[in-house]
C-alpha positions as CSV (number, residue, x, y, z in Angstrom):
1,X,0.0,0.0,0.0
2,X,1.1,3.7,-1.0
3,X,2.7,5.4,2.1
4,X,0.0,7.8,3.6
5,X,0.7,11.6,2.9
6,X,-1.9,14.6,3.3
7,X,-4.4,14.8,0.7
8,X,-5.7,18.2,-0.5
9,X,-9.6,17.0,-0.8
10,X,-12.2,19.2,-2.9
11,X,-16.1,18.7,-2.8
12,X,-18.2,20.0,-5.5
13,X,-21.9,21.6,-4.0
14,X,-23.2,20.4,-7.4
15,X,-26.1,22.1,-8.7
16,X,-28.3,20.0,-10.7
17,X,-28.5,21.3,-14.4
18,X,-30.2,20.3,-17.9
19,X,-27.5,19.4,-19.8
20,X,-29.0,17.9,-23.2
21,X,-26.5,15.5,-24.3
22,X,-23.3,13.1,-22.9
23,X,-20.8,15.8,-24.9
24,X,-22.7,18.6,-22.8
25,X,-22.3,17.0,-19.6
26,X,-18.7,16.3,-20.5
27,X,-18.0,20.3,-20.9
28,X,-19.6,20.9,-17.6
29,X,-17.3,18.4,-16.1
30,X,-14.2,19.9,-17.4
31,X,-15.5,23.6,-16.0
32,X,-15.9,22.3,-12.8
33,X,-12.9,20.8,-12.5
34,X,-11.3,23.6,-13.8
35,X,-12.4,25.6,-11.0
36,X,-10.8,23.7,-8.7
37,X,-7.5,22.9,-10.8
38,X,-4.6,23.8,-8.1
39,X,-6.1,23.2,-5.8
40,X,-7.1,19.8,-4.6
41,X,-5.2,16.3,-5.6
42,X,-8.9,14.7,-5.4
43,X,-12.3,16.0,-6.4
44,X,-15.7,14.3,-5.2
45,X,-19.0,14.9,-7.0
46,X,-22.6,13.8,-5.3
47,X,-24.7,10.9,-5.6
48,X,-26.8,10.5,-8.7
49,X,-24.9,14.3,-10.1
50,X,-24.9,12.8,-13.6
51,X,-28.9,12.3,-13.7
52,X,-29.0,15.6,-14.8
53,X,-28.8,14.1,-18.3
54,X,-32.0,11.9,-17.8
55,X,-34.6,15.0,-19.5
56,X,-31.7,15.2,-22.4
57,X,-31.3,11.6,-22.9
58,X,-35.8,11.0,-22.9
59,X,-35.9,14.5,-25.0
60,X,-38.5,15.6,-23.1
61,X,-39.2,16.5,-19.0
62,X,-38.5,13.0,-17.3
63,X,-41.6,13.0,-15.0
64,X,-41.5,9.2,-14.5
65,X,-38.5,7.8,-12.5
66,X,-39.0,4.6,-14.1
67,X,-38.0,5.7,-17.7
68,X,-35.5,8.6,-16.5
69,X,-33.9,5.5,-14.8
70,X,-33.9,3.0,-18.2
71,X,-32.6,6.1,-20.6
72,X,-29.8,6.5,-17.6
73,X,-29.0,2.7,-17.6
74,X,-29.1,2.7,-21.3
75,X,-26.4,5.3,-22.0
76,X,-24.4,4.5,-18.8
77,X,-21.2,2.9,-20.6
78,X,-20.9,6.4,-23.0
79,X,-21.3,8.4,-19.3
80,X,-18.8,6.6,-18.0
81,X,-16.8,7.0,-20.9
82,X,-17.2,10.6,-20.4
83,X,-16.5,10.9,-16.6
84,X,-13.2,9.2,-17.3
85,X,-12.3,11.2,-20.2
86,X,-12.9,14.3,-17.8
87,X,-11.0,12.8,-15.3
88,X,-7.8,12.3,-17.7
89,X,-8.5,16.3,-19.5
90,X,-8.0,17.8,-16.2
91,X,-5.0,15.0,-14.8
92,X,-6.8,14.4,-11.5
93,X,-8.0,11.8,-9.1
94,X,-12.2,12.0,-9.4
95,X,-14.9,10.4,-7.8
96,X,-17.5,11.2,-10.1
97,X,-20.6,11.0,-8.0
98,X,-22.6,7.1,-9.0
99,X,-23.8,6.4,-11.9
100,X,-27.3,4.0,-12.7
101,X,-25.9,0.6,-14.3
102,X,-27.1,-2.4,-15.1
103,X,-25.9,-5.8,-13.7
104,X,-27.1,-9.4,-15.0
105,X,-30.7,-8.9,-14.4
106,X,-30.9,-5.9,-11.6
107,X,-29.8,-2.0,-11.9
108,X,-27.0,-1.1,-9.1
109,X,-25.5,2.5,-8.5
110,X,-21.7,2.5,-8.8
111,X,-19.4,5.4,-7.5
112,X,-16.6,5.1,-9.8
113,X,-13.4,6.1,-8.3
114,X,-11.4,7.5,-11.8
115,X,-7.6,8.0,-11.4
116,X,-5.4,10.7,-13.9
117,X,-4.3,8.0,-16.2
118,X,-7.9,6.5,-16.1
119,X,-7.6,3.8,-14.3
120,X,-10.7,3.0,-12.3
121,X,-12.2,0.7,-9.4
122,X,-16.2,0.9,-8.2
123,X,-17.7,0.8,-4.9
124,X,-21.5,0.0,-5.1
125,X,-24.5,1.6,-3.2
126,X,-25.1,-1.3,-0.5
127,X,-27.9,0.1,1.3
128,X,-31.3,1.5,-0.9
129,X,-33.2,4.3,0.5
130,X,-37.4,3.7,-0.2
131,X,-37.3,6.0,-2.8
132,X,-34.6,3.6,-4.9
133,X,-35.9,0.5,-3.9
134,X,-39.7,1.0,-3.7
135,X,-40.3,3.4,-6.7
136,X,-37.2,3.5,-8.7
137,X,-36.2,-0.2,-9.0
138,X,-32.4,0.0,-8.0
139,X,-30.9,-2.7,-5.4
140,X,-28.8,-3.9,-3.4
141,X,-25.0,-3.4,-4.2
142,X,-21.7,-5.4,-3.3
143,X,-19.8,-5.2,0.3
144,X,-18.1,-2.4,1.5
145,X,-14.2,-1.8,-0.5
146,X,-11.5,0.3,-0.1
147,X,-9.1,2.1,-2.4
148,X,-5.4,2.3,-2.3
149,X,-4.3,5.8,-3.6
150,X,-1.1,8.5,-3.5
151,X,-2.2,9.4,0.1
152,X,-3.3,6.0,1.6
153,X,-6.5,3.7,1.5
154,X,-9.9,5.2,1.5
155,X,-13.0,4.0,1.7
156,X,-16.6,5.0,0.2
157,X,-19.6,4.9,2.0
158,X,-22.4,6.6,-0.5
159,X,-25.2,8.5,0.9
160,X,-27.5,6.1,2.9
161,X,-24.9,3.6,3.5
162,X,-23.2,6.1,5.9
163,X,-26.1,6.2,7.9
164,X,-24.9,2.2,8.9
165,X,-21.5,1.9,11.5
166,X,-21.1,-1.7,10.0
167,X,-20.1,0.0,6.8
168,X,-18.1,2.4,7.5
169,X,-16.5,0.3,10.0
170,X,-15.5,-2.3,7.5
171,X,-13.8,0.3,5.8
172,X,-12.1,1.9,8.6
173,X,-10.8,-1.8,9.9
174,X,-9.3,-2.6,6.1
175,X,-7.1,0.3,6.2
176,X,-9.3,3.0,5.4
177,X,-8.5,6.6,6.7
178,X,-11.0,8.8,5.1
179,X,-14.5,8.2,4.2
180,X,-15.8,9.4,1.0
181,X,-19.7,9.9,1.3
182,X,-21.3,11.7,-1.9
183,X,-25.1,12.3,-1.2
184,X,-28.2,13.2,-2.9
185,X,-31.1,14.4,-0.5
186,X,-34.1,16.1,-1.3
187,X,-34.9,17.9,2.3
188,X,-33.1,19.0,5.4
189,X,-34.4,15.5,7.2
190,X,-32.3,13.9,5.0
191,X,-29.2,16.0,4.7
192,X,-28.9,16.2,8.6
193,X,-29.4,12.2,8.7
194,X,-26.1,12.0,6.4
195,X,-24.7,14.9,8.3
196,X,-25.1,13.4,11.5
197,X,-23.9,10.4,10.5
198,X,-21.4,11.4,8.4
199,X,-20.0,13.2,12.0
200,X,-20.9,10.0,14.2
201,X,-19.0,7.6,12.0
202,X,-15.8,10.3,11.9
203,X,-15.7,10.0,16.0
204,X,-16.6,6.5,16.6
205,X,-13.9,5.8,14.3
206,X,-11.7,8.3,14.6
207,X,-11.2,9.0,10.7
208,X,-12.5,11.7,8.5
209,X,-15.7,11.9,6.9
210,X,-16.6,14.0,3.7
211,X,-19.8,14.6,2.3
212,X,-21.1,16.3,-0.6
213,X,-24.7,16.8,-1.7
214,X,-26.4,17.8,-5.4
215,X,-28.3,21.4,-4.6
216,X,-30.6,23.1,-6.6
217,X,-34.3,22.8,-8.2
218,X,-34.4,20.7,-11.3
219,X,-38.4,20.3,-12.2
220,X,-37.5,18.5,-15.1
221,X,-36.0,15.9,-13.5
222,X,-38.2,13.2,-11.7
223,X,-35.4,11.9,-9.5
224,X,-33.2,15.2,-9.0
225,X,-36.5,17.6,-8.8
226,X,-35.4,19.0,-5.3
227,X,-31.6,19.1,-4.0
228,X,-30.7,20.6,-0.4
229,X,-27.5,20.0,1.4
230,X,-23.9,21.5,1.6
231,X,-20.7,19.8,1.4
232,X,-18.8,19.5,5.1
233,X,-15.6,17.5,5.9
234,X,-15.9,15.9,9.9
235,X,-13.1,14.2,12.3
236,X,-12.8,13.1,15.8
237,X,-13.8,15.8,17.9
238,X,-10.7,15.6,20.3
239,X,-7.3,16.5,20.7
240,X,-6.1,18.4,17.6
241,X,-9.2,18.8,15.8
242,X,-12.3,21.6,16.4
243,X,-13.8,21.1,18.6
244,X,-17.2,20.3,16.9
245,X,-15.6,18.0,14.2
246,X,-15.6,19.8,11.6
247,X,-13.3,20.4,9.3
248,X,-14.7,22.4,6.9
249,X,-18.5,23.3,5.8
250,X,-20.1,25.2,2.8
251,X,-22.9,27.2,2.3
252,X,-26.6,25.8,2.6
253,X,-27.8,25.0,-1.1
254,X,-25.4,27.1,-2.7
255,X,-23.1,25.9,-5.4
256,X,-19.6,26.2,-4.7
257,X,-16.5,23.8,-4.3
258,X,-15.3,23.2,0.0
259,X,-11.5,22.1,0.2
260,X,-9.8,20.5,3.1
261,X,-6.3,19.2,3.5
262,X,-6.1,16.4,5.4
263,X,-3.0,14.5,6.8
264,X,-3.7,11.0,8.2
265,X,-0.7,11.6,10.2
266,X,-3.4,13.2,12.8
267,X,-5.7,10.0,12.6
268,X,-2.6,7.8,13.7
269,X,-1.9,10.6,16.5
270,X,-5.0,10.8,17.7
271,X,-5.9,7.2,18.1
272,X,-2.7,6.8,19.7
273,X,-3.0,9.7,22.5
274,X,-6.5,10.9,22.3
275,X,-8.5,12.0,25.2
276,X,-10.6,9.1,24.0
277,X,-9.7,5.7,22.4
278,X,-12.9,5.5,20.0
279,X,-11.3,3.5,17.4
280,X,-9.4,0.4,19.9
281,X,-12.2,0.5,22.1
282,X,-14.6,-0.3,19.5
283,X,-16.5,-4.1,20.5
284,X,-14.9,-6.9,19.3
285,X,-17.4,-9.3,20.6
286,X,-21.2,-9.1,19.7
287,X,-23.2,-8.2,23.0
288,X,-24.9,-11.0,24.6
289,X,-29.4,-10.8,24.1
290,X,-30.2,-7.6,26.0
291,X,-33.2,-8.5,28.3
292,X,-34.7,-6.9,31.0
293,X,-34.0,-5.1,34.2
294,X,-35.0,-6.6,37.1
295,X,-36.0,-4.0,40.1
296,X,-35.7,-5.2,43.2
């Protein structure tokens, strides 16, 4: 595994748009990642980002998420064609968000993780939301992974599946120092579920945690209609870390990009001499059946 050095992180507040074609989507890659060319070594883009093409691929407003979904699925190899060619233009690491594909008989959502010479590796959405598994039709995903890259192994836990410790915790115990978590949420219940968790995970495991929502109204869309969220970066709140966690935060609904260096040096010191030992103390053993109190 690469030696761990600090990684200059940048999250992309993405805000849903209506581009009308995979070549138009491409371009407003490149811009965006031309914004933040300097200044990060890896760039993260939210959940479900790239269904912004769905209206342009039915040629009409996608009011049903059904057949938004199947034009998505369809043209899924040429997006991720185009992701990776964005990647490679701009000679950056990229998670580009997930991306709607099919596999055997069952659609998944896949975060691909795109390197500069584009080379890339998947993690799959594990855990569906109601929305994707009671009115969209996607499922169930493969286990937990994790990625070795330039600044160490990371791990990526995609919007709900953040919301589960066993997830994260996998990660965490295979190496992984950072948590990736791009998000899509359509209200503040469900941005301050990831948020929370996204914060819980980074204490109880003493590791970082970044998230990074869509944002904007997109009424043509049937899946991306409503976006809220901002992009926030969270670690153990202890001993060389604010004190609330957070690394960094953006701006509620707003599009804009949020960088954060971070140096898993600190992890390693913090787990070693914290105030608390979060990480080692973590339960090895499952508890026994919890029953009842007796009151005597």
């Amino acid at each position: 595994m690469p030696p761990a050095r600090p990684l200059r992180l940048g999250l992309l507040q993405y805000p849903v748009g209506r581009p009308g074609s995979i070549p138009e989507f491409g371009r407003r890659l490149d811009a965006f990642l031309a914004e933040a060319r300097g200044k990060a070594d890896l760039l993260v883009l939210p959940e479900y980002a790239c269904v912004e093409l769905g209206a342009g691929l039915v040629g009409r407003d996608a009011t049903d998420e059904r057949t938004e979904l199947a034009a998505m699925v369809a043209h899924a190899p040429g997006i991720l064609a185009e992701m990776r060619a964005a990647a490679m233009r701009a000679g950056i690491w990229l998670l580009a968000g997930t991306l709607p594909m099919q596999e055997a008989d069952r659609v998944v959502a896949r975060a691909p993780l795109i390197a500069p010479d584009g080379r890339l590796a998947f993690q799959e959405k594990r855990t569906m939301t109601r929305f994707e598994d009671e009115r969209w039709g996607i499922h169930a995903g493969a286990t937990p992974r994790v990625f070795d890259t330039p600044w160490g192994r990371l791990g990526i836990s995609i919007c709900y599946d953040v919301e589960f410790p066993k997830h994260v915790r996998a990660q965490v115990e295979a190496g992984a120092w950072l948590i990736l978590a791009p998000s899509c949420t359509d209200s503040l219940h469900g941005f301050t579920r990831v948020r929370v968790s996204a914060a819980a995970r980074a204490i109880e495991n003493q590791c970082y945690v970044a998230c990074t929502p869509t944002v904007g109204d997109a009424p043509w869309s049937a899946a991306l209609d409503v976006n809220r969220g901002h992009a926030a970066v969270f670690g153990p709140a202890d001993r060389g870390f604010p004190a609330d966690g957070v690394i960094a935060a953006g701006a509620l609904d707003q599009a804009q990009w949020v960088f954060a260096e971070l140096d898993p040096a600190k992890i390693e010191e913090v787990r070693a001499h914290g105030a608390v030992r979060n990480h080692r103390d973590w339960p090895r053993e499952p508890f026994p059946p919890t029953l009842p109190a007796v009151f005597a």
